[in-house]
DSSP file (Angstrom, degrees, kcal/mol; ACC not computed):
  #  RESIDUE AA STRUCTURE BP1 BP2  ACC     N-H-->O    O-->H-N    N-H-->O    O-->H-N    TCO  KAPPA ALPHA  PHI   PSI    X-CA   Y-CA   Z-CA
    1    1 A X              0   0    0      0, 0.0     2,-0.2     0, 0.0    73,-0.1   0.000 360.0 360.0 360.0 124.3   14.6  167.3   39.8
    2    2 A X        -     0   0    0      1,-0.0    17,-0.9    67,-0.0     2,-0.5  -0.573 360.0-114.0-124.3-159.6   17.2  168.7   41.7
    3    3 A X  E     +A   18   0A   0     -2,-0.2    15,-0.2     1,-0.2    53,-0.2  -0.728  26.1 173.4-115.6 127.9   20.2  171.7   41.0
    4    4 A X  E     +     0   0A   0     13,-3.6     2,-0.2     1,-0.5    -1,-0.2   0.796  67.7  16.1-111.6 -35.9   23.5  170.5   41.1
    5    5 A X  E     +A   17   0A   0     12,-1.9    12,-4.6    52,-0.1    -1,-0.5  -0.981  54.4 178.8-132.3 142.6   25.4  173.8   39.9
    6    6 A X  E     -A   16   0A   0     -2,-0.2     2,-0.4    10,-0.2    10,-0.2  -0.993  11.9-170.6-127.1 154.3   24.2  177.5   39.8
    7    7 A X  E     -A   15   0A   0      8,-3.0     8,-2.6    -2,-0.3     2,-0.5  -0.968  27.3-110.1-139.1 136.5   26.7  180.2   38.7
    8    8 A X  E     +A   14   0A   0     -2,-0.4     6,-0.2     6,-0.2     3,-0.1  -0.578  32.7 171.8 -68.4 126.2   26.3  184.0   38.8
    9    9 A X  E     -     0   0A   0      4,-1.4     2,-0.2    -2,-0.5     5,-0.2   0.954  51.1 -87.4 -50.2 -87.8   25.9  185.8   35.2
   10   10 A X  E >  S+A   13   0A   0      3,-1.3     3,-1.6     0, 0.0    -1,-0.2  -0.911  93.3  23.0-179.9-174.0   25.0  189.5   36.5
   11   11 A X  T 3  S-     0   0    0     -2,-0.2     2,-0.3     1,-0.2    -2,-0.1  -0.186 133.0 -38.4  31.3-114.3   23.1  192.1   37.5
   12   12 A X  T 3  S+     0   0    0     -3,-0.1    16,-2.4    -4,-0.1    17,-1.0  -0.234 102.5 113.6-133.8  69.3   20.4  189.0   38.7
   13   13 A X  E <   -AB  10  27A   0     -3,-1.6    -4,-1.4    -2,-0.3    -3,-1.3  -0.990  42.8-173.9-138.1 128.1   20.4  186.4   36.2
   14   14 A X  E     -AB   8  26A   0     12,-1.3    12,-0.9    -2,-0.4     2,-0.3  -0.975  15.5-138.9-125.8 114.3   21.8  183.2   37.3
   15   15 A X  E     -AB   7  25A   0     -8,-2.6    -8,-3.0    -2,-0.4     2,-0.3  -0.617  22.1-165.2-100.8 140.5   22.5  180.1   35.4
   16   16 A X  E     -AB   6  24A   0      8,-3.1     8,-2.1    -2,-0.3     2,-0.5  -0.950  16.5-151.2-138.6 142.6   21.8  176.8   36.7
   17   17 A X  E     -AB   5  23A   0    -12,-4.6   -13,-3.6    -2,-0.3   -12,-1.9  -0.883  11.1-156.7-107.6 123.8   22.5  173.2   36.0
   18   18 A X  E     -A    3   0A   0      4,-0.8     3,-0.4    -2,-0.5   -15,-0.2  -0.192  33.7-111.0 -66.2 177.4   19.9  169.9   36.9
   19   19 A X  S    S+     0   0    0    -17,-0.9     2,-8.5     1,-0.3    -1,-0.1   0.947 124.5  59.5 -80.8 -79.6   21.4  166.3   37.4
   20   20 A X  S    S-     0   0    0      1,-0.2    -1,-0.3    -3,-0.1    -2,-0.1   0.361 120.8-114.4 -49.3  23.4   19.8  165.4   34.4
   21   21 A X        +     0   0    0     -2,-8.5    -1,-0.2    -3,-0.4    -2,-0.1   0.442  66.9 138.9  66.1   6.4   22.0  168.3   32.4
   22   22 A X        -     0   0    0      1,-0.0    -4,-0.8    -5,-0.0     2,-0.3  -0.065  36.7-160.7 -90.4 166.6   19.1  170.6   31.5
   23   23 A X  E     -B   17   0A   0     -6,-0.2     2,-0.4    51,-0.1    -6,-0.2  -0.787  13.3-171.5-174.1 135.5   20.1  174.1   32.0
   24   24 A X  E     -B   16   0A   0     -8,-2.1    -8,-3.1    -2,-0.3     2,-0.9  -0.870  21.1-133.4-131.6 156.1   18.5  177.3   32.4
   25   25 A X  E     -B   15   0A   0     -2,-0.4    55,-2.0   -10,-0.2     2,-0.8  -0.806  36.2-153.7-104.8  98.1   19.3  181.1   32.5
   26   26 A X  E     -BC  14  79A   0    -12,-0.9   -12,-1.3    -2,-0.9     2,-0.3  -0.717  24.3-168.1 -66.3  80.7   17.7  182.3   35.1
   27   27 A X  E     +B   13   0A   0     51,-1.0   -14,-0.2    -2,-0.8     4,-0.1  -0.674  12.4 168.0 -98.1 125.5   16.1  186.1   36.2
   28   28 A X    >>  +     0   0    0    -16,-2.4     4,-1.8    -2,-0.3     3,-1.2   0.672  58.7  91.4-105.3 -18.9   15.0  186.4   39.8
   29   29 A X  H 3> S+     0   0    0    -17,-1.0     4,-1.7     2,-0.2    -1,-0.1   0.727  83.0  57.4 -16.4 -61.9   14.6  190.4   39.4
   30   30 A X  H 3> S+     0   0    0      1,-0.2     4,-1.4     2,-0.2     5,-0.3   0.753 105.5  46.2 -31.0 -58.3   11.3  190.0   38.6
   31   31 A X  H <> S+     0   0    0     -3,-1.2     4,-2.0     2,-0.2    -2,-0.2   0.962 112.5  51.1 -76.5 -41.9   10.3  188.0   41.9
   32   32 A X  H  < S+     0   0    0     -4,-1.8    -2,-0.2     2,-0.2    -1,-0.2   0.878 100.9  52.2 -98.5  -3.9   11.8  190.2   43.9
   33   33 A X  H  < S+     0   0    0     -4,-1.7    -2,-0.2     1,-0.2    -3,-0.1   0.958 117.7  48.4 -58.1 -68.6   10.5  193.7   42.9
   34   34 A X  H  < S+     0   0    0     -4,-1.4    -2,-0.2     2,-0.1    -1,-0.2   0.820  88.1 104.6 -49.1 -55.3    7.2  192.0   43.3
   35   35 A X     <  -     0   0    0     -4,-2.0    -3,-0.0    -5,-0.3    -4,-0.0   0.284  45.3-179.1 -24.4 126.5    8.2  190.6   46.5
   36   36 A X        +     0   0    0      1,-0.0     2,-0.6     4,-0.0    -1,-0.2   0.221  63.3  96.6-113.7  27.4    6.4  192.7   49.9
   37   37 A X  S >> S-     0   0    0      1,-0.1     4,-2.8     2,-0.0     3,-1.4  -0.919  70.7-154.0 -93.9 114.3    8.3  190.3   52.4
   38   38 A X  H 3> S+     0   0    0     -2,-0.6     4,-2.3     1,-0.3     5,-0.2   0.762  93.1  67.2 -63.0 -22.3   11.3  192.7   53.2
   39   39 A X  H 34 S+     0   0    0      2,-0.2    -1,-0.3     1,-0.2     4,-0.3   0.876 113.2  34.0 -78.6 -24.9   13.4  189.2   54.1
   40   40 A X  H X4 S+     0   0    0     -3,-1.4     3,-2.7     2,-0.1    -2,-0.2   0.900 116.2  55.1 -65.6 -72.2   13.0  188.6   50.3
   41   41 A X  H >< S+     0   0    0     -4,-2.8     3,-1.2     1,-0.3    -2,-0.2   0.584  90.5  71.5 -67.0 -10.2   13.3  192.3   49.3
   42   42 A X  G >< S+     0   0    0     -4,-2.3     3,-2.6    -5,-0.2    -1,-0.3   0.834  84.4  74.9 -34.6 -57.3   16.6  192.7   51.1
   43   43 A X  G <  S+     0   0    0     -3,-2.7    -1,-0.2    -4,-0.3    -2,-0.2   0.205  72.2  89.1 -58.5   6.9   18.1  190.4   47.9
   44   44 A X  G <   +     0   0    0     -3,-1.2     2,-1.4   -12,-0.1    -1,-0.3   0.314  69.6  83.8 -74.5  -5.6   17.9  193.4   45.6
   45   45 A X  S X> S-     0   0    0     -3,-2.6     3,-1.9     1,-0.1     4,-0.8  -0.730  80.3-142.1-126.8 150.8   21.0  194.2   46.6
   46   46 A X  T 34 S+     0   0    0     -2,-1.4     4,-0.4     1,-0.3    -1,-0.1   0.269  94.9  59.7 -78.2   8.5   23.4  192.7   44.8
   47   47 A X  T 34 S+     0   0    0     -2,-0.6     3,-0.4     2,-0.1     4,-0.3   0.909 118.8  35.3 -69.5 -52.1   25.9  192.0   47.3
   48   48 A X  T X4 S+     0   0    0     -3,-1.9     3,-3.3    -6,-0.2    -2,-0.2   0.999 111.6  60.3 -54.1 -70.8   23.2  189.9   49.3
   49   49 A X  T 3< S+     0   0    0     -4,-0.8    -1,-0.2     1,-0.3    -2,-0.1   0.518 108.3  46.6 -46.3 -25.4   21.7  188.7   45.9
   50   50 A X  T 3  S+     0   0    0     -3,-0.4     2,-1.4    -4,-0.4    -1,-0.3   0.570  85.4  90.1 -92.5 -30.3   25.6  187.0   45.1
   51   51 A X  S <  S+     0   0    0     -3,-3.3    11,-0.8    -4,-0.3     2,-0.5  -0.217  73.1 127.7 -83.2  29.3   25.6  185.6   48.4
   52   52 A X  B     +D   61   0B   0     -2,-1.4     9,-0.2     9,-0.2   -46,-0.1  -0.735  30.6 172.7-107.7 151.7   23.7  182.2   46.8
   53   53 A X        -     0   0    0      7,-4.6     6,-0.1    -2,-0.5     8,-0.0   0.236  35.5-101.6-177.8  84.7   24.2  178.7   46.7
   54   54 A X        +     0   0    0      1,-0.1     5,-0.3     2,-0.0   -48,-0.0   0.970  42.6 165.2 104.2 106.6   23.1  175.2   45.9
   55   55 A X  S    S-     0   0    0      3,-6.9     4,-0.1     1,-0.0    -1,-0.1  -0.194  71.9 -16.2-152.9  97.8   21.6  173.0   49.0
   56   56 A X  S    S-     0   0    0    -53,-0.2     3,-0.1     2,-0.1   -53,-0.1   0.419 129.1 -59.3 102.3  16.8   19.7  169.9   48.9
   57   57 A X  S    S+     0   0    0      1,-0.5    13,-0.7   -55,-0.1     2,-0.5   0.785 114.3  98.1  85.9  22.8   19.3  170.8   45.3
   58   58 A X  E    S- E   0  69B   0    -55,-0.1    -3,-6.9    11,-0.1    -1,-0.5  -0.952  80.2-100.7-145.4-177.5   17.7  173.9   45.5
   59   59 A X  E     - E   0  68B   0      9,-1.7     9,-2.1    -2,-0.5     2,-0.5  -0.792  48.9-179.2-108.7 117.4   19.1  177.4   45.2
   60   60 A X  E     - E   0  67B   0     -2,-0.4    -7,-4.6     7,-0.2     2,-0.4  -0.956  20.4-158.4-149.0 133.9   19.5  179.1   48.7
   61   61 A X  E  >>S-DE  52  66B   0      5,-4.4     5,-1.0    -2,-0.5     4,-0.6  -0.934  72.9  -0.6-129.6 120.8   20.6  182.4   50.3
   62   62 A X  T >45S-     0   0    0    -11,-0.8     3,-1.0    -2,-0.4    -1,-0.2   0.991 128.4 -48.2  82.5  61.2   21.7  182.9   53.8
   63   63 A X  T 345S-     0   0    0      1,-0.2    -1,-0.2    -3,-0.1     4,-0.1   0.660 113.8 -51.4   3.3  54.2   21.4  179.4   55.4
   64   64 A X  T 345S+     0   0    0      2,-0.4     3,-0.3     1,-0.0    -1,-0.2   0.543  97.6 127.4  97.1  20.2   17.8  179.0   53.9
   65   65 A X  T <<5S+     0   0    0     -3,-1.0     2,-0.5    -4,-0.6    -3,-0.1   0.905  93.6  13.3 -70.3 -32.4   16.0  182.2   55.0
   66   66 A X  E   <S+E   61   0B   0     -5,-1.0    -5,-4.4    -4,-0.2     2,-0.4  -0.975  83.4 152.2-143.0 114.0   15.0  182.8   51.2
   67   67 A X  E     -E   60   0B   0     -2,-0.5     2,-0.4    -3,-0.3    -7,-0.2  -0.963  34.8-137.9-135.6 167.3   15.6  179.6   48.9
   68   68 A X  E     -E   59   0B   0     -9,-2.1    -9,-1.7    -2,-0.4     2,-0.2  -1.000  27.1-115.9-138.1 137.0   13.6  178.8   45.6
   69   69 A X  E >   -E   58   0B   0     -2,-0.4     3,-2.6   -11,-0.1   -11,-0.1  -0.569  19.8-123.4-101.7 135.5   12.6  175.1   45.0
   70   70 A X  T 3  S+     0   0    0    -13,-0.7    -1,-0.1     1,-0.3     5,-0.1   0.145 105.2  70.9 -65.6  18.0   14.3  173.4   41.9
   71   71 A X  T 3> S+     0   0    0      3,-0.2     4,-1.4     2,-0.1    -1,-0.3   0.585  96.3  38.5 -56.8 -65.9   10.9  172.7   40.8
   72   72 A X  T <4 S+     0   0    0     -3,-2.6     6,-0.8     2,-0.2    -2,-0.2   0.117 118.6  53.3-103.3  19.3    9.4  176.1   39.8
   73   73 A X  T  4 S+     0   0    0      4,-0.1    -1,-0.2     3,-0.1    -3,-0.1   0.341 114.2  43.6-118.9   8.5   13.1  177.0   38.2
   74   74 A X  T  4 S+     0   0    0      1,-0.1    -2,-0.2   -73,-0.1    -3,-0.2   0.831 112.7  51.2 -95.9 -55.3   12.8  173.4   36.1
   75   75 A X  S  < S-     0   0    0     -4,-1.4    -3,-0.1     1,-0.1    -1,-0.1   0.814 123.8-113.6 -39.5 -33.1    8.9  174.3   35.2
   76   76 A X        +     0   0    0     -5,-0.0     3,-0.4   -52,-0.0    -1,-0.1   0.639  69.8 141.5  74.1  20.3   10.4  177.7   34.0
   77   77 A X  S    S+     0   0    0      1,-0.2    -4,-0.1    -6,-0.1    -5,-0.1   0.905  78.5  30.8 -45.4 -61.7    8.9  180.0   36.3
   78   78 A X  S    S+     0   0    0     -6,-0.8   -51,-1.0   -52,-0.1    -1,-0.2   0.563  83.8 130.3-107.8  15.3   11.6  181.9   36.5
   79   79 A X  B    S-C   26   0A   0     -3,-0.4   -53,-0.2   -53,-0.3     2,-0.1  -0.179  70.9 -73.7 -66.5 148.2   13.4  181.8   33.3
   80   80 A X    >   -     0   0    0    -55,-2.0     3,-0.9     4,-0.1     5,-0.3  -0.122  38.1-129.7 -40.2 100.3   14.6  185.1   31.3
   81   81 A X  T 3> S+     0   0    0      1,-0.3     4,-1.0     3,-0.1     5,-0.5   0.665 112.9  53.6 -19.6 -86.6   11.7  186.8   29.8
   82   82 A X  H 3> S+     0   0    0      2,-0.2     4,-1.1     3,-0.2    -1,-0.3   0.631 115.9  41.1   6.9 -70.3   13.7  186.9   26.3
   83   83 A X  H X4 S+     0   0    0     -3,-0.9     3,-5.0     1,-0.2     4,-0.3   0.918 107.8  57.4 -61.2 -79.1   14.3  182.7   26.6
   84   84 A X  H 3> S+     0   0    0      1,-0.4     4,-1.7     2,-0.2    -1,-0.2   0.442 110.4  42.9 -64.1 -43.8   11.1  181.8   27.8
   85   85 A X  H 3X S+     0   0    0     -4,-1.0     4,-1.8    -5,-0.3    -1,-0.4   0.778 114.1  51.8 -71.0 -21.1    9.4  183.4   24.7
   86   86 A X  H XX S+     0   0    0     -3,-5.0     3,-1.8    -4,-1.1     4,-1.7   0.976 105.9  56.1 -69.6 -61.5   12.0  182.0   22.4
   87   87 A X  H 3> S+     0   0    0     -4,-0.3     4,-3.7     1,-0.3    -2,-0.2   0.756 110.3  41.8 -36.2 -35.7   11.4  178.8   23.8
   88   88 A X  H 3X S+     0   0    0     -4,-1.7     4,-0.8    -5,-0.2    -1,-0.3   0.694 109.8  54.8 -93.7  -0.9    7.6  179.0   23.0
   89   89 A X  H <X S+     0   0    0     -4,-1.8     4,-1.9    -3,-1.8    -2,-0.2   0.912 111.7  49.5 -56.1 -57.8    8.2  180.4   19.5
   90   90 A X  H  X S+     0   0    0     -4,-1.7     4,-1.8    -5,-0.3    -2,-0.2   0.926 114.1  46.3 -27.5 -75.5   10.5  177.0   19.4
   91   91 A X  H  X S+     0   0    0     -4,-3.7     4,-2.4     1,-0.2    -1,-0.2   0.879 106.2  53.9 -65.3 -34.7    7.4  174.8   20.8
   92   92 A X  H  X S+     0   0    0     -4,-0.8     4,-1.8     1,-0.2    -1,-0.2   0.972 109.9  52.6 -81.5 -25.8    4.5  176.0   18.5
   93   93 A X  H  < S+     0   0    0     -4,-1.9    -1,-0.2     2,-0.2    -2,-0.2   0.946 103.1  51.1 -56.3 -51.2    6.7  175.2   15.6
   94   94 A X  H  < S+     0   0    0     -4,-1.8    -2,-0.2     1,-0.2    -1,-0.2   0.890 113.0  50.0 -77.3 -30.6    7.4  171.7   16.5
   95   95 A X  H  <        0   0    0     -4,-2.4    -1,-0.2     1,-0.2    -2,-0.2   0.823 360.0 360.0 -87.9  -8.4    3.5  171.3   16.9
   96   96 A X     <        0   0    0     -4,-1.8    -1,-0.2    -3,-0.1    -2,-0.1   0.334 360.0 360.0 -26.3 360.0    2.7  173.0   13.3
């Protein structure tokens, strides 16, 4: 599955569209506090962090030094705390 559009939200929440329409709200905050590679942790600030954009279908910063593969943001890896538990409130209801 690959990313055809991402568009900035704020602070570091990015929304992004698949070919197949799906669309997800994204938080990368998360990943990069964790992050100890400094070429990662550099994309807390948010000038760099804005600096992104769509190539070959994945989500890429700085001609590919730090990308994230449309894969683990379609899985939901990296979806908004907030959604991602509304979404499984959502799913254990539809299997009740």
């Amino acid at each position: 599955m690959w990313l055809k559009l991402a568009e900035y939200i704020k602070e570091y929440k990015i929304k992004v569209v698949f070919e197949d329409g799906t669309e997800r709200v994204i938080n990368i905050k998360p990943f990069l506090n964790k992050s100890t590679n400094p070429l990662i942790k550099q994309y807390l600030d948010l000038n760099l962090f804005r600096k992104f954009h769509v190539e070959y279908g994945a989500l890429c910063w700085e001609g590919n030094v730090f990308d994230i593969s449309p894969e683990a943001i379609y899985r939901g890896d990296f979806d908004d705390v907030k959604t991602k538990k509304l979404k499984r409130k959502s799913q254990d209801k539809e299997i009740v």
